[in-house]
N, C-alpha and C positions, 0 to 999 in steps of 0.2 A: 301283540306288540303294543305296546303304551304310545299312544300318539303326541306328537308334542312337531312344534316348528320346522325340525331338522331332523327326520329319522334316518340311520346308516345302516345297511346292509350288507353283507358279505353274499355271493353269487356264486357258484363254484361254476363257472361253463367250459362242457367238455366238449370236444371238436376245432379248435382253434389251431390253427396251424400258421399262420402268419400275421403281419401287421394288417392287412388288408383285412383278415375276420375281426379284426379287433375293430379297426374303424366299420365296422358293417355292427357288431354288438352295441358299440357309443351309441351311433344314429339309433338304432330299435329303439334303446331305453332314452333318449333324450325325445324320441315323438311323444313318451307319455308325460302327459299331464301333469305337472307335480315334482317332475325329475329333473331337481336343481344342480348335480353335477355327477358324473358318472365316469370313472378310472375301470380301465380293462386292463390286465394285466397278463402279457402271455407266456411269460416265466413260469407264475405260479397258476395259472388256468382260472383266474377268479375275477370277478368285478367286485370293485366297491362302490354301491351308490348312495347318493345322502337326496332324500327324498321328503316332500311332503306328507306327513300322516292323513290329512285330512283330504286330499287330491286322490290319492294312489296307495296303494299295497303292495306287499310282497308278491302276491298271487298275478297281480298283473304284472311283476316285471318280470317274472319266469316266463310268462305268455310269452311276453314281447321276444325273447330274448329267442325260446324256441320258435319265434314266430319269423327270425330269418335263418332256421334252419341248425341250432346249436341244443343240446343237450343242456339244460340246468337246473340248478336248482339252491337252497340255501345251504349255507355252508354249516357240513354236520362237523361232529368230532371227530368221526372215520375220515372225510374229506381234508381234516386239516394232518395227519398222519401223512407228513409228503413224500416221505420216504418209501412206503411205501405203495401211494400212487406212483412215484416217478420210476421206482423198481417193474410195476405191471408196464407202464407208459414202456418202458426202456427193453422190457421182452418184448415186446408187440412188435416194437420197430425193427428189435435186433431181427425176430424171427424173417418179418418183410422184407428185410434187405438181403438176410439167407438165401431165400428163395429168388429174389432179382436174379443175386448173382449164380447160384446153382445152374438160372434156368439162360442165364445170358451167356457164359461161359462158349457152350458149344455154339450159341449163335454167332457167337464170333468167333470161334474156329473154322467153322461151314463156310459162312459168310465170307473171310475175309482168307480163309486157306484156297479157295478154289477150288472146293473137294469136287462140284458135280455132280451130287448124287441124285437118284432118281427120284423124280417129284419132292425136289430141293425146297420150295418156294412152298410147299403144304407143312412141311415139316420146321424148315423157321416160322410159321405162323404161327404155327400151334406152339413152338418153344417160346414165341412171345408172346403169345395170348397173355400167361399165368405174369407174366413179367408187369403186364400193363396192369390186367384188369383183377389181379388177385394184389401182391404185394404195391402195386400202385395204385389201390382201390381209394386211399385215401385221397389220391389227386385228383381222379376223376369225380370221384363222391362231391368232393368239396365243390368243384369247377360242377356240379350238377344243381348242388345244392344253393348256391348264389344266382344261376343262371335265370332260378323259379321264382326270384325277386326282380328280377333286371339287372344284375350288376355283375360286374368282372373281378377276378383278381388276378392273385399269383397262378393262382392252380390252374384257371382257365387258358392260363399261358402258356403250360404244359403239358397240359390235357389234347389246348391246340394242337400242338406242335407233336409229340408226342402218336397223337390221336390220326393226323395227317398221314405221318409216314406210316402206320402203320396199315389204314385203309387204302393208301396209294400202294403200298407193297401189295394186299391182297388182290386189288384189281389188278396188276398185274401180272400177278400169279393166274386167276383166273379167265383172263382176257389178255392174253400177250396178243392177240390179233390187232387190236387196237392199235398198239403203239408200231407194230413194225406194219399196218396199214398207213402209217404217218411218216417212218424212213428211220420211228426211231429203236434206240432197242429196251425194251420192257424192263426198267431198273426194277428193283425193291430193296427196300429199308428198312428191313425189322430188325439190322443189327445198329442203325441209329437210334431209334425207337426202345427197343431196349437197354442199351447203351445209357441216351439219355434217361432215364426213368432210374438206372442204376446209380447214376452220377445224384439227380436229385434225389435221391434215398438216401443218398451214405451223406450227402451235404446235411440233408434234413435231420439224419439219426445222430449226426458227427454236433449238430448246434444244439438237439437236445441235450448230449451229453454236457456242452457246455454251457446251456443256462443251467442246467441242474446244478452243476460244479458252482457256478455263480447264488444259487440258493442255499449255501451251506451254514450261512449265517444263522438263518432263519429255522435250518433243521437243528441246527445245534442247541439254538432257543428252546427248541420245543422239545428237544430231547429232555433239555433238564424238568420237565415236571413229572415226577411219578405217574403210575397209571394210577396205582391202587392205596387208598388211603387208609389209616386205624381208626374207625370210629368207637367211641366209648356210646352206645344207647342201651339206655333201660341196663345201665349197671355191666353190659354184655360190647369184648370187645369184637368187632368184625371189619377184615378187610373187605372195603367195597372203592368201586373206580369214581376217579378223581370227581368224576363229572357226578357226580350224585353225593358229596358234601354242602353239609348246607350251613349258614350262618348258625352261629349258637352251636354247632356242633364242638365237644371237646375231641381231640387228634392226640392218639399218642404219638412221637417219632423217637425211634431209638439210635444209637450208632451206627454212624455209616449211611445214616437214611437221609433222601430228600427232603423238604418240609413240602407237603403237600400243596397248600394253598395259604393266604398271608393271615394271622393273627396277633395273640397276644399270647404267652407265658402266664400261665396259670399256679404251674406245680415244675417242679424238678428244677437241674440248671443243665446246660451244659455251654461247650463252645462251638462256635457255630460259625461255619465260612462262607462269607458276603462278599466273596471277590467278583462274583456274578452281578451284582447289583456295583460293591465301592471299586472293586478293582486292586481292592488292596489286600494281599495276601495273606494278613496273621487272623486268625481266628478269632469272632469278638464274643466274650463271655457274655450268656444269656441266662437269668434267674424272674421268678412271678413279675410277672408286668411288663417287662419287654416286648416288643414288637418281635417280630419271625416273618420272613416272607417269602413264599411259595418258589421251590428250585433250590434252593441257599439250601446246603452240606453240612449236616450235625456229624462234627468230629468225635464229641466226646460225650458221654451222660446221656439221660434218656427224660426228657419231658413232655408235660401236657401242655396244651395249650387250644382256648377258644379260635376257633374260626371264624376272621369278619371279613374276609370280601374272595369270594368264592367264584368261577367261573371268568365271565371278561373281566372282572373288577380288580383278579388280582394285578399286580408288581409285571409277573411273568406275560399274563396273557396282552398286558399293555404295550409292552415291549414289542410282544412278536406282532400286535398290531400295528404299534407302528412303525417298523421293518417291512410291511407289507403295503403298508398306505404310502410312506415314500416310496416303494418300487412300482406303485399304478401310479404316484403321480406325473404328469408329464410338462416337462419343464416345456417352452415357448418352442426351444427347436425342436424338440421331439414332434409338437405338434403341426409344425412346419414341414417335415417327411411325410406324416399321415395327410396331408393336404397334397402333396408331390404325389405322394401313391395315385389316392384318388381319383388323378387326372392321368398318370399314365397309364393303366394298364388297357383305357378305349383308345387312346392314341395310337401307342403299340400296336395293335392290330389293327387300326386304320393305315399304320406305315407297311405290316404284313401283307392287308390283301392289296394295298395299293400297289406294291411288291410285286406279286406275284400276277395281278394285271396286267404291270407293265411289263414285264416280261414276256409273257403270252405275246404281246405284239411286236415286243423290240427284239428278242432273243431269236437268233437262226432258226427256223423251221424245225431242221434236226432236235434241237435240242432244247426249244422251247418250254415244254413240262416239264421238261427235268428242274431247267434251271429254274422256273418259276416257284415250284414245289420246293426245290433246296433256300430258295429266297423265302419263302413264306415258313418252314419248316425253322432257318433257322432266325430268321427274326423273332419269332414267338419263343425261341429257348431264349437267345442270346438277351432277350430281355426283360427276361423275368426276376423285378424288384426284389429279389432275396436278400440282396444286398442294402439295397436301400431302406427297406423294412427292418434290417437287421441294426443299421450306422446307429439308431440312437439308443434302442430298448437296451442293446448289448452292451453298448459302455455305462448306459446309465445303471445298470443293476448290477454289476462287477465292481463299479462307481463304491455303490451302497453298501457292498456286499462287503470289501474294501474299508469302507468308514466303521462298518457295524464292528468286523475284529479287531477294531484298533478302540473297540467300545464308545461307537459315536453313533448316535440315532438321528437319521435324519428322515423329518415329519414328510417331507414330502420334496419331488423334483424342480420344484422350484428352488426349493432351499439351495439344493446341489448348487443348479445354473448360478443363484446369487451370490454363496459364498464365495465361488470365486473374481466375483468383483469386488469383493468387499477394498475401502479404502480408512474407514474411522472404527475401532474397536474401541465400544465404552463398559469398561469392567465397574462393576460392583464392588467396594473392598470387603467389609465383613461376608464369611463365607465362601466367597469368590477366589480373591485372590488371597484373603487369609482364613485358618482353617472353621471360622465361626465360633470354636469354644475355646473361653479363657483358659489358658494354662499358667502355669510359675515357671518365670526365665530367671528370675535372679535374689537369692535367697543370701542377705547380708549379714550375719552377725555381728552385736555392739559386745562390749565389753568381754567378761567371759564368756560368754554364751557360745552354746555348736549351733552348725547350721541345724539340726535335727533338736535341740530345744524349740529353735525361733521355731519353725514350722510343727511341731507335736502343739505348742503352745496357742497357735493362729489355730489350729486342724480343730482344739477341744472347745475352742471357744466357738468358731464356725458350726459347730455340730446341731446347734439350732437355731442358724440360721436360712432363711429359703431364699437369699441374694445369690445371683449366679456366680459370683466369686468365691460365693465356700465350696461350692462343687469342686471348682478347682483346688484349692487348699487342702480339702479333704483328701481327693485321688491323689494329689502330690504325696499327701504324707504317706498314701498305702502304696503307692507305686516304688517310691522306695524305701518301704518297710519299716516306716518309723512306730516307733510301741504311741500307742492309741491313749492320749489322757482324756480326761473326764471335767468336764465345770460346770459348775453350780449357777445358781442364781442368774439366768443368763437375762444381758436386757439389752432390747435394740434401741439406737439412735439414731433416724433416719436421715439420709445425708451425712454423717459422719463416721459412726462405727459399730460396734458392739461392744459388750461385757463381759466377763464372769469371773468364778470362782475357783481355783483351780488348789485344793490344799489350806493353805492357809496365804497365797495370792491372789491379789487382785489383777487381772489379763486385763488389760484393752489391747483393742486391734481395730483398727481406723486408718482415716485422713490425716494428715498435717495438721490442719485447722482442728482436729477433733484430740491431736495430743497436746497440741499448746493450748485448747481450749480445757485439759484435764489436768495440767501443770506436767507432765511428763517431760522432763530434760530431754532435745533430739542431740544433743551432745555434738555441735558442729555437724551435724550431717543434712544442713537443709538444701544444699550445694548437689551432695550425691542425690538429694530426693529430685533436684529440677532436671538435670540430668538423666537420669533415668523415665522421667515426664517428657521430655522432648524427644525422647525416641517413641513415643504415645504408648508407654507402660503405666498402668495403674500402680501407684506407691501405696504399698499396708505397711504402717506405721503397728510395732509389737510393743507394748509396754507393758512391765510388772510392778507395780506402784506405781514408784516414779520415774522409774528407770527404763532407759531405752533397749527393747534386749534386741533389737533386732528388725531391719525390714524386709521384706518380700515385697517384689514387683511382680506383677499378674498383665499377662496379655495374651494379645490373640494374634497369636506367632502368624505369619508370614507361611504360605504353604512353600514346601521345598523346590517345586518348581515354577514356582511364577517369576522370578528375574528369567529364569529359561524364559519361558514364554511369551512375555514382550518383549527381548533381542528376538527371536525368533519372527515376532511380527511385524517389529523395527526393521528387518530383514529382507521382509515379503512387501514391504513397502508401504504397509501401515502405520496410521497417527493411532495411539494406543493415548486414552483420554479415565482417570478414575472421577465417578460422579459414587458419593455417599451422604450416605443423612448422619454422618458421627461428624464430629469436629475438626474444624481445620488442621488443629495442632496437629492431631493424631494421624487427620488423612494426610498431612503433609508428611508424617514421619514413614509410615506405612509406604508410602510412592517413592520416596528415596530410598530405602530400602529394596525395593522390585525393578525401579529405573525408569518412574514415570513423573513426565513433569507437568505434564497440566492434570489440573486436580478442579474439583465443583465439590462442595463439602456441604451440612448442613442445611441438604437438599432435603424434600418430603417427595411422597412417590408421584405427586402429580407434578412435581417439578424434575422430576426426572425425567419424565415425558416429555416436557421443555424444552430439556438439554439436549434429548437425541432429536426433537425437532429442530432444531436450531445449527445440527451437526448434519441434517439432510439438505440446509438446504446449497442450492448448487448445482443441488442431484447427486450429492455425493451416497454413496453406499456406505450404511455406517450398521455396525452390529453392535447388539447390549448382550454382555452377559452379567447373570445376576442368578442371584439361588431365593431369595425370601420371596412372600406374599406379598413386599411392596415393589418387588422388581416386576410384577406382572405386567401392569399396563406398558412398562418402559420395553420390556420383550417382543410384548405384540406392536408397539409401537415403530421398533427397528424394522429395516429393512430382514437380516438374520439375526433373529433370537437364540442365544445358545443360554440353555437351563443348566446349572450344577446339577447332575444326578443325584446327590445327598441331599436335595434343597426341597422347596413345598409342592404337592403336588400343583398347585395351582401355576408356578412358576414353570416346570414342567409341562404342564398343558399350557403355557402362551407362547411357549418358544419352539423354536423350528427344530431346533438342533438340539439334543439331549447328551450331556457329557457324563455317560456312568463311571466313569473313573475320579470325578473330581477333579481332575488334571484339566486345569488352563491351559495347557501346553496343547490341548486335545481343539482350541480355537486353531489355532497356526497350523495342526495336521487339517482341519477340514476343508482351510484355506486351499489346502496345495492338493488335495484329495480333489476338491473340487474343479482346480485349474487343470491338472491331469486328466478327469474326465471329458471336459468341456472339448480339452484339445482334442484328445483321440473320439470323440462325438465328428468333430469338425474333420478330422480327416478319415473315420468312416464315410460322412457322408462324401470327399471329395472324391475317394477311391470308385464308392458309388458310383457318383454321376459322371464323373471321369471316363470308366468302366464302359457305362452303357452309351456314352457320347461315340466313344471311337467304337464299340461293338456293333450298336446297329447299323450306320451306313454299311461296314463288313458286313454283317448277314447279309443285308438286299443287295446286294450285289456290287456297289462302287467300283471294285476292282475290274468286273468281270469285261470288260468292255476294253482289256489293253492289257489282261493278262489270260483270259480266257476261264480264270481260275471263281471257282463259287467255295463259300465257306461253308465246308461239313459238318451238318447239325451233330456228330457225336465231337467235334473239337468246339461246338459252340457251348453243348451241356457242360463241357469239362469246364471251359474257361467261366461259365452261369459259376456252376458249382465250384471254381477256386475264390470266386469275388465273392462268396456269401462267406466261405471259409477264413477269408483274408482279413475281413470285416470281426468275423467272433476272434478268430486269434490276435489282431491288436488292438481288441477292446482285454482280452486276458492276459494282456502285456500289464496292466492295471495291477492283478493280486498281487505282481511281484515288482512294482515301483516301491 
């Protein structure tokens, strides 16, 4: 690995079963030396860490990682196949909870039928041994495996609790003289014990299913890159996998086929679908020199094309990274729960044995161990942070998951938490809010002339020129199908127009100033030309000698939904503000147009940095969106940076938020994407602690003392196990907002 300032890693760590392994992985890799910030992630089983080269290595954060008791290692390309981890992950569990319930079944026929049978209490033992220590091996493993650090979590709550009743059951199977030497009579409870373990399994197997469900973004990403690529070496074509393309390699792709990884068009044409990347569903024609990139749908034709960024570098792999780095990132509250954990689960069982002490002394003779044991049995269930651990990770990644299909990348969780405060939107115009390339809105004829003269006539004489305006001239006239003339003698004038030769006429095609400056009669139409300049249209003056045949206005239309887009922000209760480096006139024309009235025009990109500093303060929350290379600073400068997906990579990498559709409109959904998460974040966690405020005093007993009545650890697993339930299912209230 190439060392340099800031090296990032991927981790894949296997063993993680709650929020509490996750903050036990952070701690490992933040004692080393070097490790400047490190995201765990238990959706997708991975860490991402950004590390010093010159401090620390990979080899030592594996150590670290296995060094509190977690399986890892770097992340292969088998590892990133999620589907089919989460497929093995998803037999494993289903099998475990098979067997819970198999083997719990009769113990709660036995148990709770009153059958009586002989050596009753040997044989619920043994039906719940497999229940505990086989399909519940994971809980105890885990609660074993923290324990050989010093530390507690989930598992160790259930393990407790769990682990209690089940040894309190066996001693009194095999020592009933004890308790009816004391007046009382020898309970057991291995149909709690099983019970509970059954409830936590199917809680556990049931939230699997649904961050998986929640990961669908990400598999769908990664669906799209082929396995296997066509390489052309040594003259000889061969399919070989994706991961063993190299730079320089020529790729053939036929119909129907993915593009492997991102290049250029070498040879052939075809049309090719980029609605993965634009979002935009017609297919865009691709011939020699073209860009292509990796996942993107060749509908039609069969071309080659050089290979240049192969492996992380492409379009695809970018994507799915960062779909991955917002879901480890953890926005402020999220890490305000892993701080809540931390400290309850040694509390917890300071409130259990304290529990079950008092008891021993306060609780009638008779009934003393009973109630002690049920007081300490179910404080350890009834308070096992499932739910708590669950309130952020779960909304935030349904959150993501949520933003990603609506084709919105968000870099990381903090972006989430701030989007929805945002109060100041400051758009970009060229690019942003209009579509960046010039096109022809309005093609006038003088005299006799057709509209398809005036533009064949501007198209022959553009044809050599390299001004961005004949690009459009040109596609106008093949767009709609005008016959192709030819001119001679062509000569530029810079700042004013061009020349040529067309037959036996002389073409100009220019400015105003450049037909009056060539005596061309504009025949009273200097009127329609200012007119058409005040809506910020570029006027091309067409003349054949001397004669006017005609003008064309050229501009950079307005994208179809940006007046959506700012009433929509207008709405959410945003100041929606345009800052550009083009000119007043034009940006005042272009903001009337969309419905925006404060405008900053004639800006350069360190003055746009300015602008948004000067919109912060207050402490207001103000977001830039912007697609070019001079919108970068002003991105990272925002509070949220939202990038045009069609815009520079470099703009793309400052900003928080990536909009692959192009769509503006795609600000005002992350707005409300993010307000919806935040809420249902805030009342996971109320349900939480809500939850476990009125549960625990019920376990240790509160009531018992004026109703005579203790809370039954198999109603306390159920009620553990609906508050974790409760928590995933109104974070999955999210896909379908």
């Amino acid at each position: 690995m190439k060392k340099n300032e800031r090296e990032k890693i991927r981790l894949a760590v296997r063993g993680m079963s709650c929020a509490g392994c996750v903050g036990k992985v952070e701690k490992a890799l933040y004692r080393i030396d070097g490790v400047k910030e490190a995201r765990v992630d238990l959706t997708s089983g991975e860490a991402l860490v950004f590390f010093d080269g010159d401090k620390t290595a990979a080899p030592r954060l594996v150590e670290a990682v296995e060094g509190v008791g977690f399986e890892a290692g770097e992340v292969s390309e088998e590892w990133l196949d999620m589907r089919e981890r989460d497929k093995r992950a998803d037999q494993t569990m289903r099998r475990r909870l098979l067997a819970a319930a198999l083997f719990t079944l009769p113990v709660v026929v036995i148990e709770m039928g009153g059958l009586g049978l002989p050596g009753q209490g040997w044989i619920l033992a043994a039906l719940t041994f497999p229940v505990l220590f086989f399909a519940g091996w994971p809980v105890f493993g885990g609660a074993i495996r923290v324990l050989r650090f010093g530390t507690f979590d989930m598992n160790t709550l259930v393990a407790l609790g769990t682990g209690a009743a089940f040894f309190h059951g066996l001693a009194a199977t095999a020592f009933p003289g004890f308790w009816l030497r004391h007046g009382q009579t020898p309970h057991t409870y291995f149909e709690a014990a099983a019970v509970i373990m059954l409830f936590v399994l199917t809680g556990r197997f049931l939230e699997h299913r649904a961050r998986g469900r929640t990961s669908e973004a990400i598999q769908r990403l990664i669906g799209l890159q082929p396995r296997t690529a066509r390489v052309i070496r040594d003259g000889n074509e061969t399919d070989i996998p994706v991961s063993r393309v190299r730079k320089g390699d020529l790729v053939r792709v036929r119909p129907g086929e993915r593009v492997p990884v991102d290049g250029v068009v070498t040879d052939g044409e075809a049309s090719v679908d980029e609605s993965m990347i634009t979002g935009e569903p017609l297919p865009v024609y691709k011939d020699a020199g073209e860009q292509v990139t990796g996942g993107t749908l060749n509908k039609t034709g069969s071309f080659l094309f050089k290979a240049e960024r192969v492996g992380e570098e492409t379009v695809l792999r970018q994507i799915v990274n960062m779909v991955k780095e917002a879901q480890s990132a953890k926005p402020p509250i999220a890490r305000l729960a892993d701080v809540v954990c931390s400290y309850f689960v040694p509390v917890v069982i300071l409130i259990a044995v304290t529990s079950f002490l008092g008891w021993i002394f306060l609780a009638p003779e008779a009934e003393r161990w009973t109630v002690a044991l049920l007081a300490f049995v179910s404080v350890l269930i009834i308070s096992c942070p499932c739910a708590l651990g669950l309130a952020t990770p779960a909304a935030i990644t349904v959150g993501m998951g949520k933003a990603a299909d609506r084709g919105i990348l968000l870099r990381g969780g903090d972006a989430l938490e701030k989007a929805q405060a945002i109060e100041r939107v400051v758009f970009d115009k060229t690019g942003t809010l209009t579509k960046g390339k010039p096109e022809v809105t309005d093609v006038i004829p003088c005299g006799n002339r057709t509209q398809e003269e005036v533009v064949a006539l501007a198209a022959a004489v553009e044809k050599g020129s390299e001004h961005p305006l004949a690009e459009a001239l040109i596609s106008h006239a093949r767009a709609m199908g005008y016959a192709e003339k030819t001119a001679e003698k062509f000569e530029a004038f810079p700042g004013l127009g061009v020349t040529g030769v067309i037959g036996r006429d002389a073409v100009l095609l220019g400015n105003r100033a450049f037909m009056e400056e060539t005596g061309v009669w504009l025949d009273n139409r200097a009127e329609q030309i200012e007119s058409l300049a005040r809506q910020g249209k570029t006027v091309l003056c067409v003349g054949v000698g001397e004669d006017l045949a005609g003008l064309i206005a050229v501009a950079d239309p307005v994208r179809e939904t940006a007046r959506d887009a700012v009433d929509q922000l207008r709405a959410l209760g945003c100041d929606v503000i345009m800052v550009t480096g083009d000119n007043l006139h034009t940006a005042r024309a272009v903001a009337a147009m969309v419905g925006i009235e404060t405008v900053i025009a004639d800006v350069r990109p360190h003055q746009k940095v300015d602008a948004v500093k000067n919109l912060r303060e207050g402490g207001a929350v103000v977001a830039m969106v912007g697609d070019g290379i001079n919108d970068a600073p002003a991105l990272a400068q925002a509070d949220v940076g939202f990038a045009i997906g069609g815009g520079t990579d470099i703009a793309v990498e400052a900003g928080n938020v990536t909009l692959l559709s192009n769509d503006p409109v795609g600000v005002a959904e992350t707005i409300r994407i993010s307000r919806r998460t935040i809420r249902t974040v805030k009342q996971n966690l109320f349900f939480a602690f809500v939850y476990n405020s009125i549960g625990i005093p019920l376990a240790a007993g509160i009531l018992y003392p004026w109703t005579g009545v203790m809370l039954n650890p198999m109603i306390a697993a159920g009620a553990m196990a609906l508050s974790s339930l409760s928590v995933v299912g109104n974070s999955l209230r999210l896909k379908k907002a």
